[in-house]
FITORKE-437510 format. One record per atom (N, C-alpha, C): x, y, z. Coordinates in steps of 0.02 Angstrom, whole numbers. Layout:
// FITORKE-437510
<site X="X" Y="Y" Z="Z"/>
...
***
This chain:
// FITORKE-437510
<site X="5656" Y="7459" Z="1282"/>
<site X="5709" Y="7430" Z="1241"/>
<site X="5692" Y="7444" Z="1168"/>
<site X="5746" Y="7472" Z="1131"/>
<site X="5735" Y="7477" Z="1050"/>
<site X="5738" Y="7425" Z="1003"/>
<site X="5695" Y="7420" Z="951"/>
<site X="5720" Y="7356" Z="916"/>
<site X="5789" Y="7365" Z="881"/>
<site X="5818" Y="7322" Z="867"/>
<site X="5886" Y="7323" Z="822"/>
<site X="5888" Y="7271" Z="774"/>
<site X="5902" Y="7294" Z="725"/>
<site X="5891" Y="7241" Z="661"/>
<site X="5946" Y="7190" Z="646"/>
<site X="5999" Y="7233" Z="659"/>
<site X="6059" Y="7187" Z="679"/>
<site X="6085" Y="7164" Z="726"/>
<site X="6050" Y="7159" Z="792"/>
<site X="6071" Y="7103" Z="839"/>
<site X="6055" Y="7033" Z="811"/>
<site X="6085" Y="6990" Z="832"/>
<site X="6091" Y="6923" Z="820"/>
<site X="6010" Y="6890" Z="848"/>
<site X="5982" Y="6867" Z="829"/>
<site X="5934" Y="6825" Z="877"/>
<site X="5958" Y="6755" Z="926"/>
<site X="5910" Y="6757" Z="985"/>
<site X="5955" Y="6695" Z="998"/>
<site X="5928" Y="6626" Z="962"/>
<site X="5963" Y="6576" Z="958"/>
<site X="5951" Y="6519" Z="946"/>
<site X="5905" Y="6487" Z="964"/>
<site X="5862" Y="6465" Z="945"/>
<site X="5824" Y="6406" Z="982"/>
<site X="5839" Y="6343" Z="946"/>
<site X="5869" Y="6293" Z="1004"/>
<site X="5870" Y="6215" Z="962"/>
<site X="5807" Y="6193" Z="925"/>
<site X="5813" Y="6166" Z="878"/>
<site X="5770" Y="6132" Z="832"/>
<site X="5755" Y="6081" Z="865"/>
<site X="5683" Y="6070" Z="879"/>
<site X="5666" Y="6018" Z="909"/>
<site X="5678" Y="5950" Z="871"/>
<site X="5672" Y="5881" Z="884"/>
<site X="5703" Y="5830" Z="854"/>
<site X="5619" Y="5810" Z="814"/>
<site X="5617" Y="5786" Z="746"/>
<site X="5549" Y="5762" Z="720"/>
<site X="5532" Y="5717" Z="761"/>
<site X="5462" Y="5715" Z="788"/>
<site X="5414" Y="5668" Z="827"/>
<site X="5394" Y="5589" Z="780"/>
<site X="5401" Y="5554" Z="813"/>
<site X="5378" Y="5490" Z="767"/>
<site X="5314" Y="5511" Z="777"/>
<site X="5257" Y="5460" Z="720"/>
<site X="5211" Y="5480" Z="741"/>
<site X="5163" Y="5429" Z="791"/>
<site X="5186" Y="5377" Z="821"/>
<site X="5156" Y="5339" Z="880"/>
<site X="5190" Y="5400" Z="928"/>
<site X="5238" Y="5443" Z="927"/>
<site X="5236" Y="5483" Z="986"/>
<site X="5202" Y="5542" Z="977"/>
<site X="5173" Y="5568" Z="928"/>
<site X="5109" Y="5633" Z="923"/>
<site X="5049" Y="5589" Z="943"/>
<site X="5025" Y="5519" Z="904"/>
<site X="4973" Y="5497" Z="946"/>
<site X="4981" Y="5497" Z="1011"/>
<site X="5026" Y="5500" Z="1043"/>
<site X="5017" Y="5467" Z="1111"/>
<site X="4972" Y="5517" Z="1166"/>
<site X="5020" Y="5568" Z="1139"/>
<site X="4977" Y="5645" Z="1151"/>
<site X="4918" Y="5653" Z="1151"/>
<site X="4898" Y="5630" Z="1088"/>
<site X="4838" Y="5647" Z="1056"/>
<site X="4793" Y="5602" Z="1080"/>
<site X="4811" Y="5544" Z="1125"/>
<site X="4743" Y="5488" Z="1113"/>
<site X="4686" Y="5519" Z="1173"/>
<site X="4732" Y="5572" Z="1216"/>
<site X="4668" Y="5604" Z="1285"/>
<site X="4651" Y="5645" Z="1250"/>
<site X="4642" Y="5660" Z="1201"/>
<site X="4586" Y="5717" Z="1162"/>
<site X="4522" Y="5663" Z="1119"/>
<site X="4532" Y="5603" Z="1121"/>
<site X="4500" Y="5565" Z="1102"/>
<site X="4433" Y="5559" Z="1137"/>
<site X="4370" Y="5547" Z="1090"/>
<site X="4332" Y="5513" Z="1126"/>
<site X="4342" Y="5452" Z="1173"/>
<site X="4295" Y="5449" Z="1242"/>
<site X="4305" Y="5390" Z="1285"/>
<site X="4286" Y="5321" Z="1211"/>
<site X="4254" Y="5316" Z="1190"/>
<site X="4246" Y="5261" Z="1141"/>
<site X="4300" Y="5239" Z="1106"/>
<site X="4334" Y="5301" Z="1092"/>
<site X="4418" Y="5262" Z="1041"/>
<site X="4459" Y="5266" Z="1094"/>
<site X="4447" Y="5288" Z="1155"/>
<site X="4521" Y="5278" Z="1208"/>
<site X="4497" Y="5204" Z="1244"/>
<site X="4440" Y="5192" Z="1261"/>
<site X="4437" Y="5115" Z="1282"/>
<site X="4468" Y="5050" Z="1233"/>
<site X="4458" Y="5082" Z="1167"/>
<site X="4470" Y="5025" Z="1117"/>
<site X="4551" Y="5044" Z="1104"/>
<site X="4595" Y="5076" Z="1115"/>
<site X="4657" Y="5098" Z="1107"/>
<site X="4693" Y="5062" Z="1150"/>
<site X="4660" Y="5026" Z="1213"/>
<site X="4679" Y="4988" Z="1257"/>
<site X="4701" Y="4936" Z="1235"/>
<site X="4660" Y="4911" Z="1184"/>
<site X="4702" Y="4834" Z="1157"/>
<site X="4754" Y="4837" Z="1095"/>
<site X="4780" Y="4812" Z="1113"/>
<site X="4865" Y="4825" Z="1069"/>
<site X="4862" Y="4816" Z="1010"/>
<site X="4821" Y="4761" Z="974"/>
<site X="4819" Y="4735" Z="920"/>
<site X="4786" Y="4796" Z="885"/>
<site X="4727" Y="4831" Z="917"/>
<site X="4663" Y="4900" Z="861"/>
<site X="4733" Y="4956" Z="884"/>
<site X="4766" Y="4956" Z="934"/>
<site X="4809" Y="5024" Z="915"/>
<site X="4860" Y="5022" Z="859"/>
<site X="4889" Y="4946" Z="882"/>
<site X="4941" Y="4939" Z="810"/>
<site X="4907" Y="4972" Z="739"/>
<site X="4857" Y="4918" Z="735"/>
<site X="4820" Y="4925" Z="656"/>
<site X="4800" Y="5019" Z="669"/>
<site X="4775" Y="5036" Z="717"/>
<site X="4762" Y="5134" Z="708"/>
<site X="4844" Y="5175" Z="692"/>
<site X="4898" Y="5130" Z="715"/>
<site X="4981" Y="5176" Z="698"/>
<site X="4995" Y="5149" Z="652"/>
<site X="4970" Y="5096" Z="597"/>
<site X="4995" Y="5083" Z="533"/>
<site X="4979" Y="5141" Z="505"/>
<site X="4878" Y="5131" Z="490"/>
<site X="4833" Y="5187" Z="430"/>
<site X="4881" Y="5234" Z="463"/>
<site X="4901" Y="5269" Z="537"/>
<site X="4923" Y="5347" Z="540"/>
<site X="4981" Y="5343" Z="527"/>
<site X="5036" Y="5294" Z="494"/>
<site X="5095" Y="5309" Z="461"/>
<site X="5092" Y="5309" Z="392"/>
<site X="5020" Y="5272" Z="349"/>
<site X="5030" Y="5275" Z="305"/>
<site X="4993" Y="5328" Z="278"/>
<site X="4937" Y="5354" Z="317"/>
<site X="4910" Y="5449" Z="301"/>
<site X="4993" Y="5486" Z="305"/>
<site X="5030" Y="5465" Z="352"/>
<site X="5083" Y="5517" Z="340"/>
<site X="5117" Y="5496" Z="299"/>
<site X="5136" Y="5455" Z="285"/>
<site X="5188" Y="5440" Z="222"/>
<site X="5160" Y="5470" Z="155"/>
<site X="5073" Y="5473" Z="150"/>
<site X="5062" Y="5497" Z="117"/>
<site X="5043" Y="5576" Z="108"/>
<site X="5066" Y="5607" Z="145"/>
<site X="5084" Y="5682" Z="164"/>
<site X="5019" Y="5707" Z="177"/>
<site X="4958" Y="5684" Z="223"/>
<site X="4924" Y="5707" Z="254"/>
<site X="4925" Y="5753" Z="305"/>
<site X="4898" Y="5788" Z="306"/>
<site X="4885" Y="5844" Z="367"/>
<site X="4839" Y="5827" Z="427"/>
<site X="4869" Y="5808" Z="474"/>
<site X="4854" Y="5766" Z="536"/>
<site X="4766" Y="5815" Z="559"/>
<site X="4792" Y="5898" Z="545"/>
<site X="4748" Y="5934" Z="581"/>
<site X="4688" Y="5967" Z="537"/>
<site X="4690" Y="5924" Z="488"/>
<site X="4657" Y="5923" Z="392"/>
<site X="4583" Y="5901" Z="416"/>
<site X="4531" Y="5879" Z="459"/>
<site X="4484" Y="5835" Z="442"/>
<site X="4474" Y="5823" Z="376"/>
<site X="4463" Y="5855" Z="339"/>
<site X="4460" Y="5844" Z="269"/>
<site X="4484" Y="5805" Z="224"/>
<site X="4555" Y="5809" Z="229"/>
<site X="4624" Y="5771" Z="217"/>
<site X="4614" Y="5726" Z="230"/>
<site X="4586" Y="5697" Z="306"/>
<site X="4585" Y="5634" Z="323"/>
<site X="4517" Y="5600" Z="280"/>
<site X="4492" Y="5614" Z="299"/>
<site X="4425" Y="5587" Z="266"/>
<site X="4427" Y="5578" Z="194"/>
<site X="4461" Y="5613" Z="156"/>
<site X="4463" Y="5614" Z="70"/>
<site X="4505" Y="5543" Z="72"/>
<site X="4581" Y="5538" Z="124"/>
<site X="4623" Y="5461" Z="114"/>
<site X="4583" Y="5434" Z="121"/>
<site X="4531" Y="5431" Z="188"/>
<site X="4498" Y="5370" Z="200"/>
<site X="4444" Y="5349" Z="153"/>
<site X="4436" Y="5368" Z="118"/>
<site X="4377" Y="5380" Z="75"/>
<site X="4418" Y="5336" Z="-9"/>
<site X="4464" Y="5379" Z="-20"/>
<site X="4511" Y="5352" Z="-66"/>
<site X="4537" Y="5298" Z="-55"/>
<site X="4557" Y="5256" Z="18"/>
<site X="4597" Y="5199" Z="31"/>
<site X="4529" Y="5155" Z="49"/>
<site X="4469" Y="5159" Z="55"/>
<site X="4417" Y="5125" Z="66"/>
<site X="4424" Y="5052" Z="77"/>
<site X="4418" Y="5027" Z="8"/>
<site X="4433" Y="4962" Z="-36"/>
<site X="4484" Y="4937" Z="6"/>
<site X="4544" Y="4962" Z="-4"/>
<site X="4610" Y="4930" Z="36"/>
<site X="4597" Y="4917" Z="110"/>
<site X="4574" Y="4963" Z="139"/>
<site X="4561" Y="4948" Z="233"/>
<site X="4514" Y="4897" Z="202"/>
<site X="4465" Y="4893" Z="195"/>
<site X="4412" Y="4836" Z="207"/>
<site X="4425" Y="4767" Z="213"/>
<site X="4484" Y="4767" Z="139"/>
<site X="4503" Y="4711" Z="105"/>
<site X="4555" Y="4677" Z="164"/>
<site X="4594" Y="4724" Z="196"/>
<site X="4648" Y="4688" Z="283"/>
<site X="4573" Y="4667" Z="330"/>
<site X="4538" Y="4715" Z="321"/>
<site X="4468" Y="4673" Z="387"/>
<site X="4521" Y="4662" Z="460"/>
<site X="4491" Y="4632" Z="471"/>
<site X="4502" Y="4631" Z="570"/>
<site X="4492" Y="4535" Z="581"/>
<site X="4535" Y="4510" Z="560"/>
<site X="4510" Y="4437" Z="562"/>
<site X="4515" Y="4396" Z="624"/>
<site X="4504" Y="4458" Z="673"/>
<site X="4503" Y="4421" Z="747"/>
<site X="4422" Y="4440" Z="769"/>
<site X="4382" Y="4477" Z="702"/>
<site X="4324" Y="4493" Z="726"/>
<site X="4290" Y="4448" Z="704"/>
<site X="4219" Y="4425" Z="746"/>
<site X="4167" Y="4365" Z="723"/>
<site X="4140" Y="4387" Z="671"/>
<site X="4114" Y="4349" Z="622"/>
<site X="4076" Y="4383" Z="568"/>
<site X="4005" Y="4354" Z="603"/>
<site X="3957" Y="4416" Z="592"/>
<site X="3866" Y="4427" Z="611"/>
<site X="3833" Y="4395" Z="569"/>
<site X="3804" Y="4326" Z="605"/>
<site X="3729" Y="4286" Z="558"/>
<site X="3667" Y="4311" Z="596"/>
<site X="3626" Y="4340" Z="564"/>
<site X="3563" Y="4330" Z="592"/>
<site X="3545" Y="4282" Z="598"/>
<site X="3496" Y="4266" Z="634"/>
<site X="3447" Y="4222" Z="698"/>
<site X="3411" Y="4228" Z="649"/>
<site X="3381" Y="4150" Z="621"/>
<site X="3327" Y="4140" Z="590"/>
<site X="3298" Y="4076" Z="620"/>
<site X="3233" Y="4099" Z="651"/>
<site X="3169" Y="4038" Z="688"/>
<site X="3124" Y="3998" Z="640"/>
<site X="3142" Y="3941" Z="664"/>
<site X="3136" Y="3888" Z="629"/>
<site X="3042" Y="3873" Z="682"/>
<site X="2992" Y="3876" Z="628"/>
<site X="2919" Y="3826" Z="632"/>
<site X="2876" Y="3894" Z="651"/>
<site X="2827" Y="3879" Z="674"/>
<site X="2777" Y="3940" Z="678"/>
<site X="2765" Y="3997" Z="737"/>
<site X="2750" Y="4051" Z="711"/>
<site X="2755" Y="4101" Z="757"/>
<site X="2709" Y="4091" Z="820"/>
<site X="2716" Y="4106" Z="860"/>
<site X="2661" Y="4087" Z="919"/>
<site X="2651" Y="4149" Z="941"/>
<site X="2560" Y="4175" Z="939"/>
<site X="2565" Y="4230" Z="960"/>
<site X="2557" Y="4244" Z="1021"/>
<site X="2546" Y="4293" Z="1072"/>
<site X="2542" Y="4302" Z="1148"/>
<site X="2469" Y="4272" Z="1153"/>
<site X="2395" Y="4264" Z="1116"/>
<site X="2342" Y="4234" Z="1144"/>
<site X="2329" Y="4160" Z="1118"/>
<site X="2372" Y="4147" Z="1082"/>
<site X="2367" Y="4069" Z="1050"/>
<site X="2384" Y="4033" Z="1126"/>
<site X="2336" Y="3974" Z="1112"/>
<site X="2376" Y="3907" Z="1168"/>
<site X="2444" Y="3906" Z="1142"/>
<site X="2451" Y="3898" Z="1225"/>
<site X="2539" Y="3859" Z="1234"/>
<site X="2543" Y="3800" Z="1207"/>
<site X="2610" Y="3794" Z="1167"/>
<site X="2649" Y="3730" Z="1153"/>
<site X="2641" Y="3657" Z="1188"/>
<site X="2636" Y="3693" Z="1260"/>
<site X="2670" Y="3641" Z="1305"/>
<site X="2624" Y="3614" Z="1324"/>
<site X="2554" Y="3623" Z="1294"/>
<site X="2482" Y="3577" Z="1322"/>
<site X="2477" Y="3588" Z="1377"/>
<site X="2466" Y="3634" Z="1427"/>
<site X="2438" Y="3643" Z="1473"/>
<site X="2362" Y="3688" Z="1474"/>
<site X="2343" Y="3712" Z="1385"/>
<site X="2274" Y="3736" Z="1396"/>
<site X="2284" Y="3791" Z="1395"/>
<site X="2331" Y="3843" Z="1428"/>
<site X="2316" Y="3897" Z="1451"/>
<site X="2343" Y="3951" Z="1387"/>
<site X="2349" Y="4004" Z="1394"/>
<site X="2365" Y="4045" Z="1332"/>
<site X="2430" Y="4043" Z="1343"/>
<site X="2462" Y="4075" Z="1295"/>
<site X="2554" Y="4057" Z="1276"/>
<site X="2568" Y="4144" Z="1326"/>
<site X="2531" Y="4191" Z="1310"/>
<site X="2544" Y="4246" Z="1372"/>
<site X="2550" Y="4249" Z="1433"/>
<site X="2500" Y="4179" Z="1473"/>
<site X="2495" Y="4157" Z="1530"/>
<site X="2539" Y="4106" Z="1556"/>
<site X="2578" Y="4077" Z="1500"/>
<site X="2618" Y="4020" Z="1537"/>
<site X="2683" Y="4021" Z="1515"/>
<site X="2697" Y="3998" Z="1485"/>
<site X="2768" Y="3993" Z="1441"/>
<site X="2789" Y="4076" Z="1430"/>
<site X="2756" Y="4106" Z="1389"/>
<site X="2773" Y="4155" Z="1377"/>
<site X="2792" Y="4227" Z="1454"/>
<site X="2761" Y="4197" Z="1487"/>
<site X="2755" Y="4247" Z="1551"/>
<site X="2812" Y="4282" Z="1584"/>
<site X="2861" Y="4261" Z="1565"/>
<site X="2936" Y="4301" Z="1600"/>
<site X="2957" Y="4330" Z="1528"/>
<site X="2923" Y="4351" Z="1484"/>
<site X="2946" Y="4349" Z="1418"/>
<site X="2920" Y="4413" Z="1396"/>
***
């Protein structure tokens, strides 16, 4: 077959723009198992299709790593500042009176060393 410059091409319909909760949706089995277990709960996917409407609103390039990382980097402050206020906030464990070491007597007055008694499933 010859090419011809003036045949018509055919048409192809224009596909309709994808929202973008429907490109994630695609996208979440290319995910690590770690962000697809946590994608499970509705509330961390919502909050993951806000930031990815507002990287696109802000004309990010989905397939950019770069791109992404420079917003996230730039929007820092702002994510931190929403936080996750269904998450516990972390106190360290601080022991209250004196250390007991593995050959000191036990507490519990029985004589024997704190390695041999109390301490023994420990």
């Amino acid at each position: 077959m010859i090419w011809n410059p003036f045949k018509k091409k055919e048409e192809v319909p224009p596909t309709p723009p994808q929202s973008i909760a429907d490109k994630l949706e695609k996208e979440i089995d290319a995910l690590p198992d770690m962000f697809k277990s946590q994608l499970k709960d509705p509330a961390i996917k919502e909050k993951f299709m806000s930031i990815a409407r507002r990287m696109e609103a802000d004309g990010v390039n989905f397939k950019s790593i770069r791109q992404m990382k420079k917003w996230m980097k730039d929007h820092e402050a702002e994510l931190r500042k929403e936080g996750n206020p269904a998450q516990p906030r972390v106190e360290t464990v601080v022991h209250e009176g004196p250390k007991i070491g593995r050959n000191d007597p036990c507490p519990c007055g029985s004589g024997k060393k704190y390695k041999k008694c109390c301490g023994a499933d420990k």
